[in-house]
TORKOLKE-60881 format. One record per residue (C-alpha): x, y, z. Coordinates in steps of 0.02 Angstrom, whole numbers. Last residue first. Layout:
// residues N
<pt><xx>X</xx><yy>Y</yy><zz>Z</zz></pt>
...
***
This chain:
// residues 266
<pt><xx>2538</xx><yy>-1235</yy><zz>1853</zz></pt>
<pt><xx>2654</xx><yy>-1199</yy><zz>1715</zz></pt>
<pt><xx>2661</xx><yy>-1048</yy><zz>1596</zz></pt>
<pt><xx>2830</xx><yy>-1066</yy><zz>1502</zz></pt>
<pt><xx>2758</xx><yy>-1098</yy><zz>1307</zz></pt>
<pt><xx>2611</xx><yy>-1027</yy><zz>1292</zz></pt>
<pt><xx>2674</xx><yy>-880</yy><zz>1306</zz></pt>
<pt><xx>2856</xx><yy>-866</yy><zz>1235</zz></pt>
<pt><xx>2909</xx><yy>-722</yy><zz>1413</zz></pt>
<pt><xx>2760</xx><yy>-708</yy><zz>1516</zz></pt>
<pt><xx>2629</xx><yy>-582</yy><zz>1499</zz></pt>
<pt><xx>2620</xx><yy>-460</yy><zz>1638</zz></pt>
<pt><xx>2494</xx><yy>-503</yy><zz>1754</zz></pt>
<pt><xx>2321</xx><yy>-432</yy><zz>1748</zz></pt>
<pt><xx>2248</xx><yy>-268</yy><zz>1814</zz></pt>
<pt><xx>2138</xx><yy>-239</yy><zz>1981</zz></pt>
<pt><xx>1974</xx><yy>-230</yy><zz>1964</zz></pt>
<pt><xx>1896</xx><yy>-133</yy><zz>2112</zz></pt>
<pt><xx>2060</xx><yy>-13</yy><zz>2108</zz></pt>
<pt><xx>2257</xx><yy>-68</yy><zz>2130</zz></pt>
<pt><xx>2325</xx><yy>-29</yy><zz>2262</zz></pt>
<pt><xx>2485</xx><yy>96</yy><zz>2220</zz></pt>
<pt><xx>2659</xx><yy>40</yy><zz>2233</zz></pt>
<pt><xx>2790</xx><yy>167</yy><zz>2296</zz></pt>
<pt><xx>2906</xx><yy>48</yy><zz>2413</zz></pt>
<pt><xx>2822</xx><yy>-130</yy><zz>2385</zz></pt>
<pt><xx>3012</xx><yy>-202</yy><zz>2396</zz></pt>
<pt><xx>3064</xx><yy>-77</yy><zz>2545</zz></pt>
<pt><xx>2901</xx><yy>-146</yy><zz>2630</zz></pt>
<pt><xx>2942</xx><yy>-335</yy><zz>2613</zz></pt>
<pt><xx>3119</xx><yy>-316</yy><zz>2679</zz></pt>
<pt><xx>3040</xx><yy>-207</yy><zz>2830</zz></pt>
<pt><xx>2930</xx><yy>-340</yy><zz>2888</zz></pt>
<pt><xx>2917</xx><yy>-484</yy><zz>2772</zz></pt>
<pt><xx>3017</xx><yy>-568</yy><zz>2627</zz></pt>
<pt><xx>3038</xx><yy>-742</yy><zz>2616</zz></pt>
<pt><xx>3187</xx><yy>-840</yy><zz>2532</zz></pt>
<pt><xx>3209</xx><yy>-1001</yy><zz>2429</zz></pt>
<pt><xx>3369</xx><yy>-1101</yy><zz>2342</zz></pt>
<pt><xx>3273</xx><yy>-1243</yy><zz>2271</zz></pt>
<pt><xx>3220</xx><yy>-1409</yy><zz>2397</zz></pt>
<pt><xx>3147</xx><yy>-1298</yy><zz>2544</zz></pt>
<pt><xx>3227</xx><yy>-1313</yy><zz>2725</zz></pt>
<pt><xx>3280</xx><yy>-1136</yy><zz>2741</zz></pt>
<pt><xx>3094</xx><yy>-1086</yy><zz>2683</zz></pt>
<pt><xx>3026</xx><yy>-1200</yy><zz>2817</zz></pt>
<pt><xx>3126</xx><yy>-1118</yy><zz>2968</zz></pt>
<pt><xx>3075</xx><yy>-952</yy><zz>2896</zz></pt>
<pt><xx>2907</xx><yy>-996</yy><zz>2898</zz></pt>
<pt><xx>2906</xx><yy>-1086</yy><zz>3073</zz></pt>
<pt><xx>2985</xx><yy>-936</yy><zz>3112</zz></pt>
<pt><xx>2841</xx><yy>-794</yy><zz>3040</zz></pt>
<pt><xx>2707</xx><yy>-901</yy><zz>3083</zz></pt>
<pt><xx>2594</xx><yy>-739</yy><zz>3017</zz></pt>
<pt><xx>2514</xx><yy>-612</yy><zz>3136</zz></pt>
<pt><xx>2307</xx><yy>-618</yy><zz>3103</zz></pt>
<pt><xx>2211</xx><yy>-551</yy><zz>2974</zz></pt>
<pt><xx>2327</xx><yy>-650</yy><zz>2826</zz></pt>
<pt><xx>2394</xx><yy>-641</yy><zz>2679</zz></pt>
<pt><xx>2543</xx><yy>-740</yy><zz>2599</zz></pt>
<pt><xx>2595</xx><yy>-712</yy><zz>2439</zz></pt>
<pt><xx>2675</xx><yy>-850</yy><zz>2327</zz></pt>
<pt><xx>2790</xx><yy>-784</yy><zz>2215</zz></pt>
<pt><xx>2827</xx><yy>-855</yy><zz>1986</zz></pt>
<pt><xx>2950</xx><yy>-816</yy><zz>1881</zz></pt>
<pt><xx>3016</xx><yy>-696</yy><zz>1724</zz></pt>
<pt><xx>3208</xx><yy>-675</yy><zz>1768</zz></pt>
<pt><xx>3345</xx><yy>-630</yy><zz>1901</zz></pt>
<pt><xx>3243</xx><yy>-485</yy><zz>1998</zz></pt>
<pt><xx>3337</xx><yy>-541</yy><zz>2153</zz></pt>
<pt><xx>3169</xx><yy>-619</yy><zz>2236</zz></pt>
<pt><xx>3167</xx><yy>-700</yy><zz>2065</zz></pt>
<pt><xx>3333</xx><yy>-801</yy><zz>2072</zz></pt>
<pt><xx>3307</xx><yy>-823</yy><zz>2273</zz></pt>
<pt><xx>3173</xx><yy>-948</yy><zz>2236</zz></pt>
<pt><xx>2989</xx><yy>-842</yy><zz>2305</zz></pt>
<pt><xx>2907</xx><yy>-812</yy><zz>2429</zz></pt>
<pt><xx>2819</xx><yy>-646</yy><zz>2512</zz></pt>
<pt><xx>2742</xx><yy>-587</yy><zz>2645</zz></pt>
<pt><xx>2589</xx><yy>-499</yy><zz>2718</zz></pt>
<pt><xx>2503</xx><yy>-459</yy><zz>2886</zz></pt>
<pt><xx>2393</xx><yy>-301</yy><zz>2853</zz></pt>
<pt><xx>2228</xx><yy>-421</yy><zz>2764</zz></pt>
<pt><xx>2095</xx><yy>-307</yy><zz>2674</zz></pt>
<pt><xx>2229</xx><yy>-152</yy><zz>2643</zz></pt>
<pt><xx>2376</xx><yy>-297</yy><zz>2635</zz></pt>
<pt><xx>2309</xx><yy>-375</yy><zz>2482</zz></pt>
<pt><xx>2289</xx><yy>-215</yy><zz>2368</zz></pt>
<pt><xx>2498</xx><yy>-138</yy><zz>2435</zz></pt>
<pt><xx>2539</xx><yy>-346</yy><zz>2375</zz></pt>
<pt><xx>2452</xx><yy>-342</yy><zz>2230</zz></pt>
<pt><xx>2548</xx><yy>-192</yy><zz>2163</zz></pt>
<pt><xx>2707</xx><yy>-256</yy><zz>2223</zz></pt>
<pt><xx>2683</xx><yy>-417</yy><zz>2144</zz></pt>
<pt><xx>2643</xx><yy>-274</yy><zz>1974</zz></pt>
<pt><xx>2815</xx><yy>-201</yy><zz>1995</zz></pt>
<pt><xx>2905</xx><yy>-366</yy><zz>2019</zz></pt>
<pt><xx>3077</xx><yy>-293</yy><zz>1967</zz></pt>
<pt><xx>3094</xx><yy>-458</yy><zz>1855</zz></pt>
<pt><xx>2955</xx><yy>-491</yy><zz>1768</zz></pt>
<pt><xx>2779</xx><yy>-567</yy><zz>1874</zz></pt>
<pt><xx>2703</xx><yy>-715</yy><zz>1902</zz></pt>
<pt><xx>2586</xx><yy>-742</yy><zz>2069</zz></pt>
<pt><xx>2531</xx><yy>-881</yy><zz>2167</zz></pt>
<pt><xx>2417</xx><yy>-814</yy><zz>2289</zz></pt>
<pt><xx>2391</xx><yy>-863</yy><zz>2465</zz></pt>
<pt><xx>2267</xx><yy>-831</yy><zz>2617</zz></pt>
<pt><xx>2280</xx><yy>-886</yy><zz>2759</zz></pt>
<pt><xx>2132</xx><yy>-884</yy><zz>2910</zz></pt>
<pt><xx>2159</xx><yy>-837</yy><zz>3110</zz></pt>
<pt><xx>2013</xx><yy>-723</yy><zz>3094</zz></pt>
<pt><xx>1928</xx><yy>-841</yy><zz>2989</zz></pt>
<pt><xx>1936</xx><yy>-801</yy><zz>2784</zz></pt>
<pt><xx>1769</xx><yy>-792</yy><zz>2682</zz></pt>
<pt><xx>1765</xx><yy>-582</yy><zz>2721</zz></pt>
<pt><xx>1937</xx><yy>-573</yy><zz>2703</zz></pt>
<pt><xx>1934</xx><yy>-643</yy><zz>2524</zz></pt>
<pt><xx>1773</xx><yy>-545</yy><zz>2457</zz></pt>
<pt><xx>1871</xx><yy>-383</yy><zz>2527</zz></pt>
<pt><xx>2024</xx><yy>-435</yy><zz>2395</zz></pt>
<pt><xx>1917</xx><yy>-479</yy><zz>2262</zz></pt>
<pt><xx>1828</xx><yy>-296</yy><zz>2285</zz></pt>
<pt><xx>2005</xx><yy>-222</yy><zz>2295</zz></pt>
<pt><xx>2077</xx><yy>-289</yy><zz>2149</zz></pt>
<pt><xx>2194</xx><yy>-464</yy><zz>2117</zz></pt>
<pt><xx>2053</xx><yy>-579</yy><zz>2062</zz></pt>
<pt><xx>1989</xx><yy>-447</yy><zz>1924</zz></pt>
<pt><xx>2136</xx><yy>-446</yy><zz>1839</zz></pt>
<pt><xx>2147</xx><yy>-642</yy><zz>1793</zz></pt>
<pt><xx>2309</xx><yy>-686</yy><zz>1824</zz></pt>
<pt><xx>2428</xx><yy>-711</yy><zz>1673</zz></pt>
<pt><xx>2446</xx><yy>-882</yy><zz>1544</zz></pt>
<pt><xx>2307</xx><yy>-872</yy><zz>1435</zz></pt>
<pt><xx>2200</xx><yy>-879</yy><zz>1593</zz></pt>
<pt><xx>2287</xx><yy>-903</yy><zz>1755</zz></pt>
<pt><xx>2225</xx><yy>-966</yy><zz>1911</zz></pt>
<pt><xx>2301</xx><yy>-999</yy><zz>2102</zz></pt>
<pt><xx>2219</xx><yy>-896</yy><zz>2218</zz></pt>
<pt><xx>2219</xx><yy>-1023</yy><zz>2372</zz></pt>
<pt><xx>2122</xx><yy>-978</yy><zz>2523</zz></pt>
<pt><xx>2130</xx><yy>-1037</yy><zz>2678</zz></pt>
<pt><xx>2042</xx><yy>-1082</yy><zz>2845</zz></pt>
<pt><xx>1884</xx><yy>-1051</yy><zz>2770</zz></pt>
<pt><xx>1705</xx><yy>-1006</yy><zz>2823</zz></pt>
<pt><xx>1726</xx><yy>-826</yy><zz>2911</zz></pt>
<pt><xx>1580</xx><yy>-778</yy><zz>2818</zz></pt>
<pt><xx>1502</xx><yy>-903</yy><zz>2696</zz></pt>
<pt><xx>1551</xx><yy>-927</yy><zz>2515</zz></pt>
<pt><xx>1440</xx><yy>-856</yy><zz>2354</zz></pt>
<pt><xx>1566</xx><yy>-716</yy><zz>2345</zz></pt>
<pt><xx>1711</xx><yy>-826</yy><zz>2341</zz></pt>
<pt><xx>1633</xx><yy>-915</yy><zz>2178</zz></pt>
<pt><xx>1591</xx><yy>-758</yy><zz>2092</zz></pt>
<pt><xx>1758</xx><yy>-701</yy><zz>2111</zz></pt>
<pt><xx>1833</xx><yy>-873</yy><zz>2076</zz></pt>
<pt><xx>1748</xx><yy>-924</yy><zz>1915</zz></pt>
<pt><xx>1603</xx><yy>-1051</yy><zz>1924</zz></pt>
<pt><xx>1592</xx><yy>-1249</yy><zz>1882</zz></pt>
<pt><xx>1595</xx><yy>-1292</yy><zz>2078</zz></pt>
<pt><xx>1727</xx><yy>-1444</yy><zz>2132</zz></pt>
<pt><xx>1713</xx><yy>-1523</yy><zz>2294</zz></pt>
<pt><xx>1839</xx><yy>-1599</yy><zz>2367</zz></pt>
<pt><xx>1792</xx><yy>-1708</yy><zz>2518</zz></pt>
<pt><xx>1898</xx><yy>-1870</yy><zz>2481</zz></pt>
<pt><xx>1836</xx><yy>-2037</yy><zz>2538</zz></pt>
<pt><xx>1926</xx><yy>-2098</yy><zz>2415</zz></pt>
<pt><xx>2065</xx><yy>-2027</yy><zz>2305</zz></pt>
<pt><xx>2028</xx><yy>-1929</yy><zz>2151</zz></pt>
<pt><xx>2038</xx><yy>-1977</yy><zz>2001</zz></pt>
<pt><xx>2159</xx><yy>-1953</yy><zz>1875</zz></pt>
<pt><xx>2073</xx><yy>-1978</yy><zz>1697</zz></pt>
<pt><xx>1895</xx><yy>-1964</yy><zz>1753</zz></pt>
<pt><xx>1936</xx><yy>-1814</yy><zz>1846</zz></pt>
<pt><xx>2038</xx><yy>-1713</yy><zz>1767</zz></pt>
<pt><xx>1968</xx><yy>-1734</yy><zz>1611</zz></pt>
<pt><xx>1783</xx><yy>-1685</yy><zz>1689</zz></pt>
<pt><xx>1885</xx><yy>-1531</yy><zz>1775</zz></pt>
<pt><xx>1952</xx><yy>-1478</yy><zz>1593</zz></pt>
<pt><xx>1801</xx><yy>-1492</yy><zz>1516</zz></pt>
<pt><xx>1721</xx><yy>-1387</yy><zz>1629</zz></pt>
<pt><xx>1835</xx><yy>-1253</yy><zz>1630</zz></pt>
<pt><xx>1732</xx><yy>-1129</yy><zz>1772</zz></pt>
<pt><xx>1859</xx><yy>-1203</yy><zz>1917</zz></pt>
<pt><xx>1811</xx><yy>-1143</yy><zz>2090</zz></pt>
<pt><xx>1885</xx><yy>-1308</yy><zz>2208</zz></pt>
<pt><xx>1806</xx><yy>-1334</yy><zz>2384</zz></pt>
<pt><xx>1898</xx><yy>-1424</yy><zz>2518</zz></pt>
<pt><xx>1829</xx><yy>-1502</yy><zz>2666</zz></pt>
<pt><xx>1989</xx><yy>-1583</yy><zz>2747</zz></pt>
<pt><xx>1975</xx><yy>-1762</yy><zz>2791</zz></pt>
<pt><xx>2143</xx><yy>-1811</yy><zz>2786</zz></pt>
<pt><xx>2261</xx><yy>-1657</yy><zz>2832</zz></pt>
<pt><xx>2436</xx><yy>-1726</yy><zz>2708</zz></pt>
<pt><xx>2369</xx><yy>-1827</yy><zz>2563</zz></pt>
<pt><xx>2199</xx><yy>-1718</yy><zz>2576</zz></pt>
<pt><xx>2297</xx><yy>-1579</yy><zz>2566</zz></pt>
<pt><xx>2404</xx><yy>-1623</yy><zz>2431</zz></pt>
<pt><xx>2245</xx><yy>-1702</yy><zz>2335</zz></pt>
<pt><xx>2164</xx><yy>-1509</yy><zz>2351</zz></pt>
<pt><xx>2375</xx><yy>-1442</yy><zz>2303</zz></pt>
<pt><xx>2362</xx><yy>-1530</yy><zz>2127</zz></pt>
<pt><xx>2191</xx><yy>-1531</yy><zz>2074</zz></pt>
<pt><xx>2242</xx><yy>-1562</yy><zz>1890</zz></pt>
<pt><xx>2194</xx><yy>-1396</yy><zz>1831</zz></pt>
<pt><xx>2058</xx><yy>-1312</yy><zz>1983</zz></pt>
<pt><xx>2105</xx><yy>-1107</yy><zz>2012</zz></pt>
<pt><xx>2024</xx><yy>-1040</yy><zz>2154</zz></pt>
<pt><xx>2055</xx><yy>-1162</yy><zz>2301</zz></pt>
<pt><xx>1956</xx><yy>-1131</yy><zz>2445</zz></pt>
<pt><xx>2007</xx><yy>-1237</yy><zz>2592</zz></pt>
<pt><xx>1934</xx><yy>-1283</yy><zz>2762</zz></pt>
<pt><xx>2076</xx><yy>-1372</yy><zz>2872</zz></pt>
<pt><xx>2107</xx><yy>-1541</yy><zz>2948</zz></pt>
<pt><xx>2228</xx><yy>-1560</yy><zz>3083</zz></pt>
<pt><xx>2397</xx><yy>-1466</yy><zz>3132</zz></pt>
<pt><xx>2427</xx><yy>-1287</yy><zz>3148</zz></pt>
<pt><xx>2463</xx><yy>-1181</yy><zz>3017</zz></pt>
<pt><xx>2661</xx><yy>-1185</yy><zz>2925</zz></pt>
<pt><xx>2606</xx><yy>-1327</yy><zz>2821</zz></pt>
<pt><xx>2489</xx><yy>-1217</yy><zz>2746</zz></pt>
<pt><xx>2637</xx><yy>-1113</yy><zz>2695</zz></pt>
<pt><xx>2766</xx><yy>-1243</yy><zz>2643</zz></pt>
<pt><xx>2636</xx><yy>-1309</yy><zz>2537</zz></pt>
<pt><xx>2602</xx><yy>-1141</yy><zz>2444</zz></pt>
<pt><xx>2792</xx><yy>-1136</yy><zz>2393</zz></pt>
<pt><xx>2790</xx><yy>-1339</yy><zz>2337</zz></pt>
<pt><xx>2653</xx><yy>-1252</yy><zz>2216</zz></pt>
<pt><xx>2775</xx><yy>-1113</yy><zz>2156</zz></pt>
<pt><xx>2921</xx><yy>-1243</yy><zz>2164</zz></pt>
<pt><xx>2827</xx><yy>-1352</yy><zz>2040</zz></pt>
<pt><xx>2863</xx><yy>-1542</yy><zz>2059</zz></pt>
<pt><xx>2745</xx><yy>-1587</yy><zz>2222</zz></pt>
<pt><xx>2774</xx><yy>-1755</yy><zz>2282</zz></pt>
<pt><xx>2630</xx><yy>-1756</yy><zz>2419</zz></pt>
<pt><xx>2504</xx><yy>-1828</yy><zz>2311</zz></pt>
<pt><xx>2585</xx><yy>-2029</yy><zz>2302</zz></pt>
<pt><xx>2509</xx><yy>-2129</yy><zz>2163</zz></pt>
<pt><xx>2433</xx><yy>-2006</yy><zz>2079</zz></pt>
<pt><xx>2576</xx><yy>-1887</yy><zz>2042</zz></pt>
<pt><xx>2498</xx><yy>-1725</yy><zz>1990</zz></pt>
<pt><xx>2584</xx><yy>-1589</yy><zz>1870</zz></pt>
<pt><xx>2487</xx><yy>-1424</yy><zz>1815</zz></pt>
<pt><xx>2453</xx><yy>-1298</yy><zz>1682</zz></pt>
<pt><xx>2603</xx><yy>-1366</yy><zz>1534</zz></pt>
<pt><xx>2566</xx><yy>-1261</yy><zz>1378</zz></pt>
<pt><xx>2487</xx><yy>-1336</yy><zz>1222</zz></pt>
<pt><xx>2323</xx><yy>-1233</yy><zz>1237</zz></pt>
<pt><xx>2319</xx><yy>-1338</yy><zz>1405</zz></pt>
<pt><xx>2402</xx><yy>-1463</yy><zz>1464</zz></pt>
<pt><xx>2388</xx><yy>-1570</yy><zz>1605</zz></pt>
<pt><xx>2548</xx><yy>-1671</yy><zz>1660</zz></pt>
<pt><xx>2532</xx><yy>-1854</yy><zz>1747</zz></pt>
<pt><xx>2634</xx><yy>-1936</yy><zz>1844</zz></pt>
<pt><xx>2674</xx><yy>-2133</yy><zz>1844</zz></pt>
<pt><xx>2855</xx><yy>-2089</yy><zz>1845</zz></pt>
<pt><xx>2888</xx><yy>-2133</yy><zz>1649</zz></pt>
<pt><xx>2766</xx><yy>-1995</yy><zz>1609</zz></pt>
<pt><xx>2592</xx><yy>-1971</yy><zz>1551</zz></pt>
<pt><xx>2557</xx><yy>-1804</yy><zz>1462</zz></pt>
<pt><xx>2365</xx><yy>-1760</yy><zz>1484</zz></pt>
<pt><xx>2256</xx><yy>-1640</yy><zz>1353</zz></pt>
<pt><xx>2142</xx><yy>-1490</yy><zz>1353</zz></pt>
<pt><xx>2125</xx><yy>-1402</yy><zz>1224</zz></pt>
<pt><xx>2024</xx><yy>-1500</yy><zz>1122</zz></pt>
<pt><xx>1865</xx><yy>-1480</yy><zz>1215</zz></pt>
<pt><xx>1764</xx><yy>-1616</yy><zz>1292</zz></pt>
***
């Protein structure tokens, strides 16, 4: 197992897995819906927005499986299937916090563009781009030929998210966001109100999809969230993507956040 990966146990029962010293995810064992980051609490409120019953996800990006035991917690019996390439990190995971029974999470060792490629047309009823390496999004899973892979793998009626960081202005969100919504036109955007308002350094969810969006079961969601939380969509969303280019096949990588390895958490 490599060394940089480790677990932080705390007085709740949960669990915290580090990596290269920096905090990458937060699972509570005993009870999987308690969800501590607002990013990941973020990408709840959106697949709870879909219609009840189980539901085919792709999660690219593994740590300590976070949102697949969510899912499992909340749609039992949902075929999920995690693309983690860290090994080490999944074996940790695993053995350390395992995962519930009867579970059908499935965990490949590859990265997430080569994993989404490998998937089945029309195969998924989301997809959650959730991965980081040294602490910003990969740049190839925010370009146009990631972007085509994910609408391809997505049913008509399919989500797909991405948990974003960006500085304040969100420049590059915007970039992703003009990429996304060639491949998939109905888009949004959420976020705590503090980085919606270009406040600081912080993490969006964007939502993606073929098909109109829950728009008021989102909104009604969003008003109900724990931390101050908005959504932009429609007209709000286009005045904040105003005069952002797509990016190309590759795409570029997040900005680097403020003291990394020190404030990346997933």
């Amino acid at each position: 197992m490599s060394d940089h990966v480790s677990l932080e146990w705390d007085e709740r029962g949960g669990v915290t897995v580090h990596m290269d010293g920096s905090p990458q995810s937060h699972v509570q064992p005993d009870d999987p819906t308690v969800l501590v980051f607002e990013y990941v609490q973020h990408l709840a409120l959106a697949i709870d927005a879909l219609p009840p019953g189980p539901l085919g996800v792709t999660h690219v990006g593994g740590a300590g499986l976070t949102l697949p035991r969510w899912v499992e917690a909340t749609r039992p019996g949902s075929p999920q299937i995690v693309l983690e390439p860290d090994e080490a990190l999944t074996e940790l995971v695993r053995r350390e916090v395992p995962l519930p029974r009867r579970h059908r999470i499935r965990v490949r060792p590859v990265d997430g563009l080569t994993g989404v490629r490998a998937l089945k047309d029309e195969s998924a009823d989301v997809v959650v781009t959730d991965a980081y390496a040294g602490g910003r999004v990969p740049a190839e899973l925010v370009g146009t030929a990631y972007a085509r892979e994910v609408a391809r793998v997505l049913k008509p009626t399919g989500l797909a998210l991405w948990n974003l960081a960006d500085e304040p202005g969100m420049r590059w969100v915007a970039r992703v966001v003009a990429t996304m919504s060639e491949a998939l036109p109905h888009v949004a955007i959420i976020a705590t109100h503090e980085v919606l308002k270009g406040r600081r350094f912080g993490n969006s969810v964007l939502l993606a999809s073929a098909s109109p969006l829950p728009v008021e079961t989102l909104r009604r969601e969003v008003a109900r969230a724990h931390l101050p939380t908005g959504m932009r969509e429609g007209a709000a969303l286009t005045k904040l993507v105003a005069g952002a280019k797509p990016f190309e096949e590759k795409g570029m990588q997040s900005p680097p956040p403020p003291e990394t390895g020190k404030w990346r958490a997933r």
